[in-house]
N, C-alpha and C positions, 0 to 999 in steps of 0.2 A: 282202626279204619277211619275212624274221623280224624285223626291228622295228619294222614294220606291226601283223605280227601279236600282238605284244609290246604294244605299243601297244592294240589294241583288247582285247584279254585285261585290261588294267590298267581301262579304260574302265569294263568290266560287271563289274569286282574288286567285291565286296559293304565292302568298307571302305573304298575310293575315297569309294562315293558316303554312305558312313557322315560319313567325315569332310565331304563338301559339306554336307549336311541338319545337321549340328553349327556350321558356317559360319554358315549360315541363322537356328539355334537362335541363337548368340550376336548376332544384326545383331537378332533379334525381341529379345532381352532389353534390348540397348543403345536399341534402337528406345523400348521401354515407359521408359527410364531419362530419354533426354532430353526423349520428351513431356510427362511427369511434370515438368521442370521449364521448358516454353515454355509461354508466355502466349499469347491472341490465336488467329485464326484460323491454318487449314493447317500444325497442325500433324505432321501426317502428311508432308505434302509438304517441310515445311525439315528434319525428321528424317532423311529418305530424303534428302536435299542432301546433309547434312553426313556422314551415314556413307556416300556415298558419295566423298566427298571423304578422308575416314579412311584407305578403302579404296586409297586410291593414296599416301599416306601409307605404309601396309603395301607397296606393291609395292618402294620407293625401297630399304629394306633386304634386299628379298627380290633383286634385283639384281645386288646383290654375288655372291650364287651362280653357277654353275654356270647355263649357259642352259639347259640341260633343268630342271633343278631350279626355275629363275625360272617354266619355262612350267606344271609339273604346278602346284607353289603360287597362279601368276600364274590359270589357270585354274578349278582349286579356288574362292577367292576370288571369283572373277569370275561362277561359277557358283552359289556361295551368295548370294551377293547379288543377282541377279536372281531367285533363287526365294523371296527374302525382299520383293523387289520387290512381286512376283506374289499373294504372301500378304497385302501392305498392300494391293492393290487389292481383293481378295477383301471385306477382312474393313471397311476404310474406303469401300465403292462410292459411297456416297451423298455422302459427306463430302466425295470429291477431286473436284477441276475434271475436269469430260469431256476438255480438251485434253489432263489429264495421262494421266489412264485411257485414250484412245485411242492417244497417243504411245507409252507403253510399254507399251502389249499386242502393235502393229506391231512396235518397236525388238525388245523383248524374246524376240516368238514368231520372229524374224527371225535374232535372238542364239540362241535355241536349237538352231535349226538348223545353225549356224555350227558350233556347238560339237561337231556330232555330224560334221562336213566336217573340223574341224580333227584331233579325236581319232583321225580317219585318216590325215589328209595332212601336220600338223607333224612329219613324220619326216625329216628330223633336224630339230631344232628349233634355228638356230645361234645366235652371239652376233649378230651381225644382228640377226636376227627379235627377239630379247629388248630388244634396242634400241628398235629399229622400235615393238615392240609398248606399250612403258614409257612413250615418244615422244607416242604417239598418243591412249591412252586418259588421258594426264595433261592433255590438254587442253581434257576436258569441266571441269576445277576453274575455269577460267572463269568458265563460264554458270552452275555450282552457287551458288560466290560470289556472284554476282547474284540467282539465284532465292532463295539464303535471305535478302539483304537486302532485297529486296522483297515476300516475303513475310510476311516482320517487319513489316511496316506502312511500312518507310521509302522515303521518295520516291525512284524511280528516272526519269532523265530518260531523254529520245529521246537523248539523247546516249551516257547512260552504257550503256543497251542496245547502241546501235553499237558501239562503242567495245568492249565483249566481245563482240559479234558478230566483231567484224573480227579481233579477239586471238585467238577461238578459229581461227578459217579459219585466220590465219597461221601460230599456233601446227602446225595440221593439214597444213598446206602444207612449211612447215619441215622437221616428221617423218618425210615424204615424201621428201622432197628427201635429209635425212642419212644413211636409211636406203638411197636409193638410192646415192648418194655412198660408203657404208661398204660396199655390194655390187661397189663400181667400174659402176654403170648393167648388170650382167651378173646374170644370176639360173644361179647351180649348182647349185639342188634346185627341184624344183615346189613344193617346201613357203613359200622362199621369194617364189615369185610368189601363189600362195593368200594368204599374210597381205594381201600387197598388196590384191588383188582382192578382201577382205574388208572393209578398213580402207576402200577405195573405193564400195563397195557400201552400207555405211555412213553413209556420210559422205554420200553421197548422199539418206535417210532422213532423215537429221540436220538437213542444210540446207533438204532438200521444206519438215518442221514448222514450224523455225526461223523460215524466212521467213514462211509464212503466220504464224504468231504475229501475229512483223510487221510483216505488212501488217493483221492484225485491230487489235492495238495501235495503230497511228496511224490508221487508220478511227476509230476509237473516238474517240480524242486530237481528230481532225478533225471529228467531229460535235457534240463537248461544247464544243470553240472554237467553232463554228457558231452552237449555240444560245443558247452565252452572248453573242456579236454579236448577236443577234436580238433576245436579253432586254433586251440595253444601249440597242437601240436604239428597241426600243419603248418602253421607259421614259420617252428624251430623247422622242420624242414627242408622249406624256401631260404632261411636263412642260413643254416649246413648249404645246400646247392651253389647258393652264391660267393660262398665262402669256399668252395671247392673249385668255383669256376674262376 
């Protein structure tokens, strides 16, 4: 009970959340740094890619710590960057694609809540869960990788979407699995079944959008093969006709 309460004391600490809104401050400044030098559309959206991708980058050293110390940093981080999120949707609304502005306002207001479940129940927070947790959120770099190459203008196939589609699941499955694995399949704190059922909860979110994407993306794909059969073929037509005439 006292490292509960320990825990929630640190939570509503006035320098805790000094230092997230500093977090924040630097993702906004690095933010204005690399738009400043991308070309081309979205660049809001490949920005938010890449310092997210940064951000697990930063987790890899913070690791090495102490698991409590990995989870206060690991969430720090994790919590400035979504309110840095929040801020680009605010201030870019008009500029970002609706699927992305709908996605993470769900993802994100779903994440905050989390965050306010975990700051109670990661008590004790073991080398497990810092695993687990390292595991899992490293496997959206993925889908990042793809979204900033494609949003650079360069051609991404039905394939190459797959292809990180299925990288990330596995990768998510994998996590799953080592982390159960390093528990021996037995949970000795509720704190470790909460990650789980968060990671799962998630993940479920994740896949809902994911797929619909697509399934919008290859509608799309399937309508523009469509019309250009259409096109091709009425063409040979006019050209049979004049040729007959």
């Amino acid at each position: 009970m006292d490292v509960l309460f320990n825990s929630l004391i640190q939570t509503i600490n006035l320098s805790y959340w000094q230092q997230i809104f500093a977090i924040c401050g630097i993702c906004l400044l690095l933010d204005a740094l690399i738009m400043s030098q991308l070309k081309g559309p979205h660049r809001a959206e490949r920005s938010h890619y890449l310092l997210s991708i940064l951000s697990v980058v930063c987790y890899l050293p913070l690791y090495t710590l102490d698991s409590e110390s990995f989870r206060h940093y690991w969430m720090q981080i994790l919590l400035g960057l979504y309110l840095y999120d929040l801020a680009i949707i605010a201030r870019d609304f008009r500029q970002l694609k609706s699927s992305y502005r709908v996605f993470y306002s769900v993802h994100h207001g779903m994440s905050l809540i989390l965050f306010f479940v975990w700051h109670l129940t990661f008590v004790p927070f073991t080398d497990a869960m810092a695993l687990g947790a390292l595991l899992w959120v490293s496997s959206d770099v993925w889908r990042w990788a793809e979204q900033v190459w494609r949003l650079s203008g360069r051609y991404s196939s039905n394939r190459l979407r797959d292809s990180v589609w299925y990288l990330e699941r596995g990768h998510r499955v994998l996590a799953y699995l080592i982390y159960l694995w390093v528990l021996d399949f037995s949970f000795n704190y509720p704190s470790e079944l909460v990650l789980l059922a968060s990671g799962l909860l998630m993940d479920m979110i994740d896949t809902y959008f994911q797929a619909q994407a697509r399934r919008v993306y290859k509608l799309k794909q399937n309508l523009i093969s469509s019309q250009y059969s259409t096109a091709m073929d009425s063409l040979k037509s006019k050209k049979k006709g004049k040729h007959a005439a």
